[in-house]
N, C-alpha and C positions, 0 to 999 in steps of 0.2 A: 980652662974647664968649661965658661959659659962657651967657648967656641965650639967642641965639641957634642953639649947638650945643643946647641940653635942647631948644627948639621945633622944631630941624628934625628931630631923633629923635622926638618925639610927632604930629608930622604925616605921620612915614613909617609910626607902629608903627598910627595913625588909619586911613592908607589903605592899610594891609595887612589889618586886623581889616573893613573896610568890603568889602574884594574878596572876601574870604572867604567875607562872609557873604550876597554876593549868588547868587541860583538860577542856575546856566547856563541858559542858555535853548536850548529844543531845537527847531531848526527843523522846522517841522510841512512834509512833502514835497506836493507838491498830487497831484493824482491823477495817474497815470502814461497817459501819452498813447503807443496805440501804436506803435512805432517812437522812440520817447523814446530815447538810453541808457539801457542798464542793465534795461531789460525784454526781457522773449522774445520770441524773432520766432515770432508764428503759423505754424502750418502749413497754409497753404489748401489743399495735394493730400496724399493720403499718402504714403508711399513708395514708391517704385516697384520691383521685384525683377526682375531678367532671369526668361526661364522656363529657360533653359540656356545653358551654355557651348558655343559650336561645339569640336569638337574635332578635329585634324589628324589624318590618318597613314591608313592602311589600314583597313578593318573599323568604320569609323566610321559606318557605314549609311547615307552621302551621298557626291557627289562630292565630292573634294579641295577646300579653301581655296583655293590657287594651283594654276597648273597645274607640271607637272613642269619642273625647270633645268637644262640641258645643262651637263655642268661641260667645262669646258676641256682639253683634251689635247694635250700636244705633238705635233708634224706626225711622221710614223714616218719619216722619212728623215732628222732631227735628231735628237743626242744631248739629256741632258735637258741643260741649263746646273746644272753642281757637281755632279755624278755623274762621274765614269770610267768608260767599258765595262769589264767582266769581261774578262781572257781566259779563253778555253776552254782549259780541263787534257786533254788527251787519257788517255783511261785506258789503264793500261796490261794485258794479256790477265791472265788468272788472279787480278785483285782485291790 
């Protein structure tokens, strides 16, 4: 029994001292093929830059982006909807 337990303890401490002492070995990468992972993507054009921003509004040295938007108005013979008319305060003479 003790013979068995000293050899399987010298067969472990074997192929521990054995793992140790072998080199890792470092895989060698082959040459990188463009569009590979993990390489650059070329650049066939170069960048391209606007030459300006259009700009809105008045004074822009051009015609308008859009043209102008009619905004909406209540019809003048309807109140607004959630407003109350004012009444008129009459004034009275001498302030």
């Amino acid at each position: 029994m003790k013979c068995i337990i000293l050899t399987a303890i010298a067969l472990a401490a074997l192929s521990i001292s054995c793992a140790q002492a072998q080199q890792p070995t470092i895989p060698v990468n082959p040459p990188s093929i463009p569009g590979s992972p993990g390489t650059a993507t070329p650049m066939p054009y170069p960048p391209v830059t606007p030459n300006g921003v259009p700009k809105a509004g008045p004074g822009s040295g051009g015609p308008p982006l859009l043209p102008p938007i009619e905004m909406p108005k209540p019809p003048k013979d309807q109140p607004i909807p959630g407003m109350e008319p004012k009444p008129v305060k009459a004034k009275s003479p001498g302030g």
